[in-house]
C-alpha positions as a printed NumPy array, in Angstrom:
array([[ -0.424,  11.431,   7.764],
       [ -2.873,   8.18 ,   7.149],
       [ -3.737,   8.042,   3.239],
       [ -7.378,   9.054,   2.18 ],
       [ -7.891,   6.667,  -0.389],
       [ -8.026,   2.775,  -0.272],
       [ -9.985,  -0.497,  -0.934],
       [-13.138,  -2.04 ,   0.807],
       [-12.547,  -5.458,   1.85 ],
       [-15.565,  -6.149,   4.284],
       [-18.896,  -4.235,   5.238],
       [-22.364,  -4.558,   6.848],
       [-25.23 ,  -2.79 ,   6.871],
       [-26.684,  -1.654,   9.953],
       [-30.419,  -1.605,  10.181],
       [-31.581,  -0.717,  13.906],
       [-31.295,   2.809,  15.386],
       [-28.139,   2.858,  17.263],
       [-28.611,   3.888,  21.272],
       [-28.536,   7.951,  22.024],
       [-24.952,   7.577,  21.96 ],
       [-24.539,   6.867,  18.816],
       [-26.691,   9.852,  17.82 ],
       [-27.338,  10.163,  13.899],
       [-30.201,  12.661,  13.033],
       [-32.29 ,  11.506,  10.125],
       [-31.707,   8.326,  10.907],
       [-31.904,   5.238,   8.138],
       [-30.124,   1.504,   7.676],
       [-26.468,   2.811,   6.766],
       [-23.393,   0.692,   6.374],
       [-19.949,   0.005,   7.951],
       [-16.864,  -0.815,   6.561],
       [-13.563,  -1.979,   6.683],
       [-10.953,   0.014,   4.267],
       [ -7.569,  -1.362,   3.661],
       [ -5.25 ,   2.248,   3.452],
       [ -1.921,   0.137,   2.36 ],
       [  0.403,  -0.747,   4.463],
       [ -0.991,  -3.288,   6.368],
       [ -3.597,  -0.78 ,   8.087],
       [ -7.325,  -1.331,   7.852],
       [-10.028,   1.644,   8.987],
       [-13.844,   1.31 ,   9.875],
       [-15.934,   3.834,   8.99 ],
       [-19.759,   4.553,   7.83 ],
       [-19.923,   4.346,   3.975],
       [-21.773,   7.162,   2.098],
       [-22.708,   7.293,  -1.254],
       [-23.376,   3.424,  -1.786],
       [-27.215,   2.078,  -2.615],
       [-26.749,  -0.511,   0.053],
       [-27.66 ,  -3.176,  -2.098],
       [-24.612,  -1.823,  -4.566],
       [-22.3  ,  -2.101,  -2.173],
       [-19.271,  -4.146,  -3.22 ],
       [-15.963,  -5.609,  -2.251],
       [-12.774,  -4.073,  -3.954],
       [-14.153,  -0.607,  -4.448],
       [-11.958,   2.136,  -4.179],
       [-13.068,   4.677,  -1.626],
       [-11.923,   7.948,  -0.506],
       [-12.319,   9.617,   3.424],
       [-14.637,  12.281,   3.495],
       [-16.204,  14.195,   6.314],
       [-20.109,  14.724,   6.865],
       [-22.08 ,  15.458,   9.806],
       [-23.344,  12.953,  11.704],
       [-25.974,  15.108,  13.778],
       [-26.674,  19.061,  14.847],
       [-25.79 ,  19.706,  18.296],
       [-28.113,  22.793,  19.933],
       [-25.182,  24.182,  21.474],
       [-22.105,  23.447,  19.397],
       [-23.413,  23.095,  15.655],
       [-22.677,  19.956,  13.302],
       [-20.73 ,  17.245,  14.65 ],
       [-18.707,  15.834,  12.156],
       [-17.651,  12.367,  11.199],
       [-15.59 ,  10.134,   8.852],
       [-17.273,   8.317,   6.549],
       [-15.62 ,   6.251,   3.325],
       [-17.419,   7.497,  -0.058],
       [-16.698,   6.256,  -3.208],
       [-13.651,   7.402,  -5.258],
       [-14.527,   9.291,  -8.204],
       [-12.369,   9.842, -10.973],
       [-10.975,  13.646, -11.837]])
């Protein structure tokens, strides 16, 4: 099993519509980044939870799951997304 918690080392924010492949409903500018998981393995993903002008190298994130869009026929289609790690 891949760990769900590691640091951001790179991002950028995205601020055109992607192409009806890339389906997001309510779309807005969003960001990607890159998440180093340990072990030499590094994961992109959409970051949620960040103002994207708070956005910062060497936060800790955590995986979580959101939908990306509401299919008619199948219901939410999810995706991974990085989110900031909060403390418990």
């Amino acid at each position: 099993m891949l760990p769900t918690h590691g640091v951001l080392i790179s991002y950028t924010v995205q601020r055109y519509q992607p192409p009806a492949l890339f389906r997001i409903d309510d779309w807005k500018p969003y960001a990607i980044g890159l998440v180093d998981i340990g072990d030499g393995l590094e994961v992109m993903g959409m970051l949620s939870g960040f103002a994207l002008d708070a956005i910062a190298i060497g936060s800790r994130v955590r995986l979580v799951v959101e939908p990306l869009y509401i299919d008619a026929a199948r219901g939410p289609v999810l995706t991974y997304k990085f989110a900031p790690e909060t403390e418990t």
